[in-house]
C-alpha positions in Angstrom: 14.0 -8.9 0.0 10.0 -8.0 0.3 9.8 -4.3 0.1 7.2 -1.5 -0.4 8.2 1.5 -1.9 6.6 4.0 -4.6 6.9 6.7 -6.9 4.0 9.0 -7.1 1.4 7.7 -9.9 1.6 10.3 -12.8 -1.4 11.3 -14.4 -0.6 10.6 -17.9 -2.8 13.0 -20.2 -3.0 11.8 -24.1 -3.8 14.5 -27.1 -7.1 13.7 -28.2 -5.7 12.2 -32.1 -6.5 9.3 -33.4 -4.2 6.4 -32.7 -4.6 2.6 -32.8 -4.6 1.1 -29.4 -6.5 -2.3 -27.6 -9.9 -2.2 -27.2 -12.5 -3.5 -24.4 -12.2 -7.2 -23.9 -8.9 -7.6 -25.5 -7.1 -10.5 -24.0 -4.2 -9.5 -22.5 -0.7 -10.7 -21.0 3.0 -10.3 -20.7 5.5 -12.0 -22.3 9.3 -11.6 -22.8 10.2 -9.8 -19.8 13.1 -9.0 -17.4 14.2 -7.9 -14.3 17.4 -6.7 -12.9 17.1 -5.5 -9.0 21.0 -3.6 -9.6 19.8 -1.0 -11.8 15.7 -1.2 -11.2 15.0 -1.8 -15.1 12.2 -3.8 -16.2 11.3 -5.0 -20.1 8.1 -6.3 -20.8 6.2 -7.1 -24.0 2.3 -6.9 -23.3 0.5 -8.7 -26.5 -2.7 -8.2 -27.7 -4.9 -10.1 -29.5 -7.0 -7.2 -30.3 -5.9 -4.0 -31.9 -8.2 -1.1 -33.2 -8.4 2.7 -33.8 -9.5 4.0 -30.8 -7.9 6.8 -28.4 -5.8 5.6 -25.5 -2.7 4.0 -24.7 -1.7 0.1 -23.4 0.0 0.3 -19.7 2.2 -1.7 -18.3 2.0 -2.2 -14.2 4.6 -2.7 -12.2 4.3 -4.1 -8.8 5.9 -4.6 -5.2 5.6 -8.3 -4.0 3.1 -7.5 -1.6 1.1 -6.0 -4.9 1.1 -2.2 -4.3 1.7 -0.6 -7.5 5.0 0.9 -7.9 4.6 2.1 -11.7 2.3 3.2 -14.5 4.1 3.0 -17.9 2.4 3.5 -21.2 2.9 3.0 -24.9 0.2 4.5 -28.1 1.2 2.4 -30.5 2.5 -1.2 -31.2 6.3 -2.5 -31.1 5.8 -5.4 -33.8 2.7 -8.3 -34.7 3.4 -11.9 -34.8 0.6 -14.8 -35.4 0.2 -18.0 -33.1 -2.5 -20.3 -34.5 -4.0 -18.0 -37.1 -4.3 -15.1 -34.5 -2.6 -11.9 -34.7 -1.0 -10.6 -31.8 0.2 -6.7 -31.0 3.0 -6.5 -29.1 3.9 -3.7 -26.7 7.5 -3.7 -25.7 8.6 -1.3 -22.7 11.6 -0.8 -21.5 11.4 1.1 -18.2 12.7 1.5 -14.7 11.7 1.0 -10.3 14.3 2.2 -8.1 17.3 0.0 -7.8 18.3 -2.1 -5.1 15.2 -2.3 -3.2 13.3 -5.7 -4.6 14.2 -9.4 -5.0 10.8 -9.6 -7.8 8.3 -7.6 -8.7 4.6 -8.0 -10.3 4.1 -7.2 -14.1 0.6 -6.6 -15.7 -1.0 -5.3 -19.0 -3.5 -2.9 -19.0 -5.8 -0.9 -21.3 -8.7 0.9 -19.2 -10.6 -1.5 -16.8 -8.9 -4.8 -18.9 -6.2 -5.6 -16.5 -4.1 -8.9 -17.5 -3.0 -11.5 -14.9 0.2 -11.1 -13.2 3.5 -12.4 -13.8 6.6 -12.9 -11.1 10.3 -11.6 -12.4 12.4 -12.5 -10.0 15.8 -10.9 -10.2 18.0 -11.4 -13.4 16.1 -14.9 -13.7 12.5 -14.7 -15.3 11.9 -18.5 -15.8 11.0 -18.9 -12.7 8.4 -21.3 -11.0 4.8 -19.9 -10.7 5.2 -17.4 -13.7 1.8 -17.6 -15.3 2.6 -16.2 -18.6 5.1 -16.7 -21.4 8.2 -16.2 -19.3 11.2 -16.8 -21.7 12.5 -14.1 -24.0 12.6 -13.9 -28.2 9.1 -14.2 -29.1 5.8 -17.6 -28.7 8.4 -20.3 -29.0 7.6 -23.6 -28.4 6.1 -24.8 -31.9 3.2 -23.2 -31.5 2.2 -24.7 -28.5 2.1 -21.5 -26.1 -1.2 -20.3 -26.0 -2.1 -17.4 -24.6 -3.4 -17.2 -21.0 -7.2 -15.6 -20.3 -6.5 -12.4 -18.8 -8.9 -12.6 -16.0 -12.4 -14.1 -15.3 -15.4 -11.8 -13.5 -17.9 -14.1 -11.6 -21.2 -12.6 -10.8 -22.1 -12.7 -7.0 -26.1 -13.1 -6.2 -27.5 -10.9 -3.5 -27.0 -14.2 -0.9 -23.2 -13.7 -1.6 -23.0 -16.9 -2.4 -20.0 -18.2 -4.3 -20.1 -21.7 -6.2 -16.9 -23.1 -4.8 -16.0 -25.3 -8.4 -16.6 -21.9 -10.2 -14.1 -20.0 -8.0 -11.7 -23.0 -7.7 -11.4 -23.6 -11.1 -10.9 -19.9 -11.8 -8.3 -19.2 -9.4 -6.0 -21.8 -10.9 -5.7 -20.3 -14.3 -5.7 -16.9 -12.9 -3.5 -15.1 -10.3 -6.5 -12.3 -9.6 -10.5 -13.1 -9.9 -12.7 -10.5 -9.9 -16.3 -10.8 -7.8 -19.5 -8.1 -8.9 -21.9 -8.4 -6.2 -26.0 -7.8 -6.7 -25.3 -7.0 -2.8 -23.0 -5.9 0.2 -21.5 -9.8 0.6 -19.5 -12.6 -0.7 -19.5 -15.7 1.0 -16.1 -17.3 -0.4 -15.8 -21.4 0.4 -12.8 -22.1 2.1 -12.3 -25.4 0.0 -11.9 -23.6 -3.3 -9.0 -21.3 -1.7 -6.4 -24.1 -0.6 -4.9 -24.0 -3.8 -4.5 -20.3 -4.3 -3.2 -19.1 -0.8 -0.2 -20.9 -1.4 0.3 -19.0 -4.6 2.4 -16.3 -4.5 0.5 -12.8 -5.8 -2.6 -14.8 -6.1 -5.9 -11.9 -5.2 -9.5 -11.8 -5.3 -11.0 -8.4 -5.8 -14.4 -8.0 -4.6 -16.2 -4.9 -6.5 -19.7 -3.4 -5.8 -21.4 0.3 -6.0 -20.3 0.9 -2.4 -16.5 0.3 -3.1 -13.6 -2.4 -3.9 -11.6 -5.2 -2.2 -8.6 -6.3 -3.0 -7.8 -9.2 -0.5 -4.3 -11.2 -1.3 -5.2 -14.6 -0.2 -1.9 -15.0 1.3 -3.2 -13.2 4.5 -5.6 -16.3 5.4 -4.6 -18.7 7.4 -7.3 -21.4 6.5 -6.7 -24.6 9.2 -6.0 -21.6 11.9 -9.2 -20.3 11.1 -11.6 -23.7 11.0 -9.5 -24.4 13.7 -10.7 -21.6 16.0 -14.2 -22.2 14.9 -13.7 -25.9 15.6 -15.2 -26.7 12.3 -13.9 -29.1 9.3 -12.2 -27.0 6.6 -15.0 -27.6 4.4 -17.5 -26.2 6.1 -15.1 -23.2 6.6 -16.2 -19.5 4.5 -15.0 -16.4 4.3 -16.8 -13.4 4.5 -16.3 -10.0 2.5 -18.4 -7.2 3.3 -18.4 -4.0 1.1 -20.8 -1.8 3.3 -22.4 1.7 2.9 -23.4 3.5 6.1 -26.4 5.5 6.3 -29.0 7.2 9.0 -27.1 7.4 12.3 -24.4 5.6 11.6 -23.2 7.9 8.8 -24.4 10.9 10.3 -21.9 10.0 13.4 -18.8 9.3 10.7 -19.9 13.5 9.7 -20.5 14.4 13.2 -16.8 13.4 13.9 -15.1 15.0 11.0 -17.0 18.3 11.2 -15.6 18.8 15.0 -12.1 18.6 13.6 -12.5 20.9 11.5 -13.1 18.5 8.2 -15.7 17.9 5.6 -16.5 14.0 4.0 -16.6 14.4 0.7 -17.5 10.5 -0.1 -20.1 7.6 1.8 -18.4 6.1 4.7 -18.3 2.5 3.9 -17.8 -0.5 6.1 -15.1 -3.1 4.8 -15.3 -6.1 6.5 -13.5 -9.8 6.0 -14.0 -12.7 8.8 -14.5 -16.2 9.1 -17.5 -17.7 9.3 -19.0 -21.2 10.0 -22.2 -22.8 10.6 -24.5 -21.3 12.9 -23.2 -17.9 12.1 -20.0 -18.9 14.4 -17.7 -15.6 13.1 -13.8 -15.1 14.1 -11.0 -12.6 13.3 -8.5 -12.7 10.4 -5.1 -11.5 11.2 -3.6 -9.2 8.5 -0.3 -9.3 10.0 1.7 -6.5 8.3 0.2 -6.7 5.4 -1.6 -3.5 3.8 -4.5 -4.3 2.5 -6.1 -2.5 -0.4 -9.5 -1.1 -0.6 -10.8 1.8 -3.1 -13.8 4.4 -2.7 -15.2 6.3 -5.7 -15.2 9.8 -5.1 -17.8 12.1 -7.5 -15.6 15.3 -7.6 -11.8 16.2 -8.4 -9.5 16.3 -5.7 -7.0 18.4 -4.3 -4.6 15.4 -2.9 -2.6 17.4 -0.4 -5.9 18.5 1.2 -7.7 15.1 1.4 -6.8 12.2 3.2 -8.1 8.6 3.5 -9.4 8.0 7.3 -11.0 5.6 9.6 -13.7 6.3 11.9 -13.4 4.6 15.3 -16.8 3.4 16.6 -15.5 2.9 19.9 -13.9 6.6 20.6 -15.9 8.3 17.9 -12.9 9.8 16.1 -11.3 9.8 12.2 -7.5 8.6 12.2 -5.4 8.5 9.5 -5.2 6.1 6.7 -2.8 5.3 3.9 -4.3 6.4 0.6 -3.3 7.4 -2.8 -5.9 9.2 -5.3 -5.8 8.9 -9.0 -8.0 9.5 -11.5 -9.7 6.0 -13.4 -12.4 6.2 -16.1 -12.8 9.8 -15.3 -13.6 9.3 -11.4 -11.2 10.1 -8.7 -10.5 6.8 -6.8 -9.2 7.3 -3.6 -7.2 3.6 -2.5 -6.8 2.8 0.9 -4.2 0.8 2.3 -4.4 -1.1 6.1 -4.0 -4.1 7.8 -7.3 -4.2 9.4 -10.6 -4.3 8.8 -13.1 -0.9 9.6 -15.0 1.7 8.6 -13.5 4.3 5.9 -13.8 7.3 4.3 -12.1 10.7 2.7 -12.3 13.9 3.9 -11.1 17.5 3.3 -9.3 19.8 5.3 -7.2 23.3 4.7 -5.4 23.6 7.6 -2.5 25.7 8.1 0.0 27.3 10.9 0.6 31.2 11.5 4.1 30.4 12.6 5.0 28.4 9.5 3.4 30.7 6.9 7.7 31.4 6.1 8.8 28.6 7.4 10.9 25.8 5.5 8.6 23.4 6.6 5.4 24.9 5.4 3.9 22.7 2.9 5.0 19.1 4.4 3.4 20.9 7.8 0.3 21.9 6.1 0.0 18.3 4.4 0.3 16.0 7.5 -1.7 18.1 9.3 -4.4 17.9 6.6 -3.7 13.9 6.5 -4.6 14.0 10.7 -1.0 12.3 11.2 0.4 16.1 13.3 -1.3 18.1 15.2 -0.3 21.8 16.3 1.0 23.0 19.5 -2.5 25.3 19.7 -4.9 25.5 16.9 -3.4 28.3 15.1 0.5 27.3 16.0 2.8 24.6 15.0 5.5 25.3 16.6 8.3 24.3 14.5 11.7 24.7 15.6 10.8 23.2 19.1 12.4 20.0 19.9 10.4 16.8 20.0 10.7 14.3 22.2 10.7 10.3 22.1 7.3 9.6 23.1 5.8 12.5 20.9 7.5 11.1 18.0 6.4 7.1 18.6 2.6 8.7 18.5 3.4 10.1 14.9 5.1 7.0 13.6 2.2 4.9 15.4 -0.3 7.3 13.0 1.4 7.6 9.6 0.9 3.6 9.8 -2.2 3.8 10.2 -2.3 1.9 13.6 -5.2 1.6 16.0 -3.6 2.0 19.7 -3.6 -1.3 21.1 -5.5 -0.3 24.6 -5.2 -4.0 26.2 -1.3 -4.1 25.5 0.9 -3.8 28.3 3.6 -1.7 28.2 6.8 -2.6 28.9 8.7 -0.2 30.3 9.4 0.6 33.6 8.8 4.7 33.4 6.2 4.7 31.1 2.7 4.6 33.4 -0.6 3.7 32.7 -2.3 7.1 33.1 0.2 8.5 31.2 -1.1 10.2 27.5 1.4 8.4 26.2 1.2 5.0 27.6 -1.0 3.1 25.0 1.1 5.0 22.1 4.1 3.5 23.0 2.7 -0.1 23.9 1.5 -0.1 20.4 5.0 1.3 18.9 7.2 -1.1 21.0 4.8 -4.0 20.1 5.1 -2.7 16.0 9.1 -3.3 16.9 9.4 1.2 16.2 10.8 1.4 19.3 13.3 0.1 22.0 13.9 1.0 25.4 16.9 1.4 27.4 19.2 -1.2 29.0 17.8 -1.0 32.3 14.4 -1.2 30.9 13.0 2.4 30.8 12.2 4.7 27.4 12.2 7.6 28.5 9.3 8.9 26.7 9.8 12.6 27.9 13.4 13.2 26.9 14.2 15.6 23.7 14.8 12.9 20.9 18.0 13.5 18.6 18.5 12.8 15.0 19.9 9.4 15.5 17.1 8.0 18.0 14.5 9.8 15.0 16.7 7.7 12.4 16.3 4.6 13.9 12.1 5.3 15.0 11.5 6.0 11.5 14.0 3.2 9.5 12.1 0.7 11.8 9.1 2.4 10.8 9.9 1.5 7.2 10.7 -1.9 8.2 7.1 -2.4 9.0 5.5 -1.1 6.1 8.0 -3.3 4.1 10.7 -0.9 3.3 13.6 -2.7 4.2 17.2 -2.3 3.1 20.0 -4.2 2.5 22.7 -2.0 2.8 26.3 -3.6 2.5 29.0 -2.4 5.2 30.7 -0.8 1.8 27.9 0.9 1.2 27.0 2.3 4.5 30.3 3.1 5.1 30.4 5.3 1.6 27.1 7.5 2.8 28.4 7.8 5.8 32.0 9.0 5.0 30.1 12.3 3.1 29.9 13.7 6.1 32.8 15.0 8.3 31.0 14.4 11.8 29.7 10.8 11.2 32.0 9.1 13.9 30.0 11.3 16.1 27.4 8.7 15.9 27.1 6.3 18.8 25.1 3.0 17.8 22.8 3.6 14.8 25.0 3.7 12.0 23.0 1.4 9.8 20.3 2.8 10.2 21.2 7.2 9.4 23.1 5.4 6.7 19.6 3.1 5.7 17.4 6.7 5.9 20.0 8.4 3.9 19.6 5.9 1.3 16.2 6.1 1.3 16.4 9.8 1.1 14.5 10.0 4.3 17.4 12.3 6.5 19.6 14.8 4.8 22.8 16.1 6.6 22.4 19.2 8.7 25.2 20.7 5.9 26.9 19.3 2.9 29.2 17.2 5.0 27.6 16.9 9.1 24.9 15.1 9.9 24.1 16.4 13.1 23.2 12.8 14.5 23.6 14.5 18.2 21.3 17.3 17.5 18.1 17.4 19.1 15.3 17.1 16.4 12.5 19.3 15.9 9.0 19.4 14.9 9.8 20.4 11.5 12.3 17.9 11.0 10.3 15.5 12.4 7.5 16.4 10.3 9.7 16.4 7.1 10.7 13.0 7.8 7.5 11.0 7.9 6.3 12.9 4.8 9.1 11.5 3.1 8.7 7.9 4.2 4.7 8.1 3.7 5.5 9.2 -0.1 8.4 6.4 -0.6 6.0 3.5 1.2 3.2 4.8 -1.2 0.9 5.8 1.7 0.6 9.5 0.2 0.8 10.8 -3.0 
């Protein structure tokens, strides 16, 4: 099961003491590990073939399969040493924890500041698995000496022209599962022929770094005949395009213009990230991200507040910021803020402080205050949230619609037969029923104005999940055992698996200790509540 979920990335501060740890250029890797999806725990060894008396402390990441980072562990000082071939290696040995039930496999990497290692695939109670591209049995470098230790990673310089050699890239992808690109410039120009290989590798990633920003494109996302197909072009004379682009002059003065008439204030360059397909003659087409989020960082100068800043994109078209998935952390010293979306556009970070008079006591307050300073809720007036009003079904698609980061899809057709094209409403819910949030009735209407209840929201936002790759898995014993907490729960009419998937998730509580209220009418508040706690499990917030 493919899933997407997070805890929030701790900010792990290390007394400033001498202590030995790995130093630039180490090589580094994973061996011994395990993974057991029943209770979330993961062991890992990451080894070292460098070791030296330098303040810090040796990480090991933990991934989704989609590669969103799930977990930041760390160690100061070295399990054990063992030799392979006359070189001395430090091992690392963690023994840590994801929450449970929720992945098939997950991604392991070392770390040790800006040396990351190359990935390795732990499948469920089973880590010799096929495509592992590390040491993947347990008890130390068996073989007779014959394991050698991968190279972590390889960096290939990128000219100002973008171009790529295609045998250097080729031949770098297939001992690596990530390859790193420095551009002189704002382009890389990657040849189609040296990425057949690698998109069929699971995990396999190019990140593409400049001064304006980073790329982190799985290759998994391109679709390589498709795209020479559409371009009626051989395969081979097939590239694809990453731009990393800075605005300036008008066009960043616009992306300013925008935020300042909500109220906002950018505190970073607006920078254009752009992949497409291109051939000969400059012919260009599309590439189709599907559901997959997409990472893509921005360096920001200052220290943030993170529930006052949000990642956003600026629409050229309608001239306005929308929301955007984004975590900050702090790297190196600089806050990075990482954006996640299954598009390309242009992208920045702003800062709001917006608050409600009529939550200042209100339960609500601070996940009001947050969303509304991530531009996913708005208030009733400027001033007024109103927070115990009910919602209804159309209002509610339009939030879900946002805290995915979705652009309204203004050509789709809507499908419903009460749902009009003049209505506000009309291209919101297009877009949600064509994300598969939401489902009509049986005689083909939504009513989009009608108060929505706690079981309808249950269902929006589980399917919600399901499209940011939350998905669940819930046995009928299991759903039957959250469900039987709660004295009122045969109350519910259809969407028992899915109150009993967002109670799992820890997305709805009951109403009391044991009702659910799945009849109730939802409010704002509740509503509100809701998303924030999906967009922190999904990883789209911190």
């Amino acid at each position: 099961m493919m899933g997407k979920i997070s805890h929030a990335l701790a900010l792990f501060m290390i007394v400033s003491i001498l202590v030995p740890v790995i130093a630039f250029g180490a090589t580094l890797g994973i061996k011994s590990y395990t993974y057991d999806k029943t209770t979330g725990n993961v062991t890992a060894t990451v080894y070292s073939d460098v070791y030296d008396n330098v303040s810090g402390a040796v990480y090991l990441n933990v991934y989704t399969p989609d590669l969103h980072l799930l977990k930041k562990a760390y160690m100061t000082d070295y399990t054990n040493t063992e030799t392979v071939n006359g070189v001395t290696y430090y091992n690392f040995t963690f023994n840590t924890g994801i929450t449970a039930k929720v992945y098939d496999a997950v991604y392991l990497s070392g770390q040790y500041s800006s040396t990351v290692s190359s990935r390795v695939y732990a499948t469920d109670a089973n880590p010799d698995v096929p495509g592992c591209t590390s040491y993947c049995g347990g008890g130390g470098y068996g073989g007779g000496g014959s394991w050698i230790p991968p190279v972590a990673g390889t960096t290939i310089s990128v000219p100002m022209t973008g171009e790529v050699n295609e045998d250097t890239l080729k031949n770098a992808l297939a001992s690596n599962v990530n390859v790193e690109l420095t551009l002189s410039g704002d382009i890389a120009l990657l040849p189609a022929s040296a990425l057949v290989d690698a998109v069929g590798k699971a995990g396999s990633t190019i990140t593409v770094r400049s001064d304006n920003g980073t790329y982190m494109l799985p290759l998994t996302i391109l679709d390589l005949n498709t795209l020479a197909q559409s371009l009626g072009i051989p395969l081979k004379d097939l590239k694809i395009k990453v731009s990393i682009t800075k605005l300036t002059g008008d066009s960043a003065a616009a992306v300013t213009s925008a935020a300042t008439s909500i109220g906002a204030k950018v505190i970073t360059d607006a920078v254009d990230f752009n992949v497409i397909a291109l051939g000969p003659g400059d012919k260009t087409t599309s590439i189709d991200f599907g559901k997959t989020y997409v990472s893509r960082s921005i360096n920001i100068t200052n220290t943030v507040d993170t529930k006052s800043v949000t990642g956003v994109l600026y629409n050229e078209t309608t001239k306005k910021l929308s929301f955007v998935p984004a975590i900050f952390e702090v790297k190196d010293g600089k806050t990075v803020a990482t954006l996640k979306r299954n598009g390309n556009s242009i992208y920045t970070v702003v800062e709001m402080n917006k608050n409600f008079t009529d939550t200042a006591f209100h339960w609500s307050r601070d996940d009001v205050s947050l969303l509304a300073n991530k531009l996913v809720i708005d208030g009733m007036t400027d001033t007024t949230f109103a927070p115990d009003l009910s919602i209804t079904r159309a209002e509610f698609a339009a939030l879900a619609v946002r805290s995915l980061g979705l652009i309204l899809n203004i050509t789709t057709t809507a499908t419903f037969s009460d749902v009009e094209a003049s209505d506000w409403y009309a291209t919101t819910v297009a877009t949600a029923a064509k994300a598969g949030i939401i489902e009509g009735y049986e005689d083909g209407s939504f009513k989009p104005n009608a108060q929505i209840t706690r079981e309808e929201l249950a269902a929006m936002i589980v399917r919600t999940m399901n499209y940011a790759g939350l998905k669940s898995n819930l046995s009928d014993s299991q759903q039957h055992a959250l469900l039987s907490k709660f004295s009122d729960s045969n109350n519910i009419v259809w969407a028992q698996k899915e109150i009993a998937t967002a109670i799992d998730a820890g997305i709805i509580n009951g109403l009391t200790d044991t009702t659910i209220g799945s009849s109730n009418q939802a409010t704002r508040a509740e509503a509100a509540t809701m998303l924030k706690r999906f967009l922190s499990k999904a990883g789209f917030i911190n």
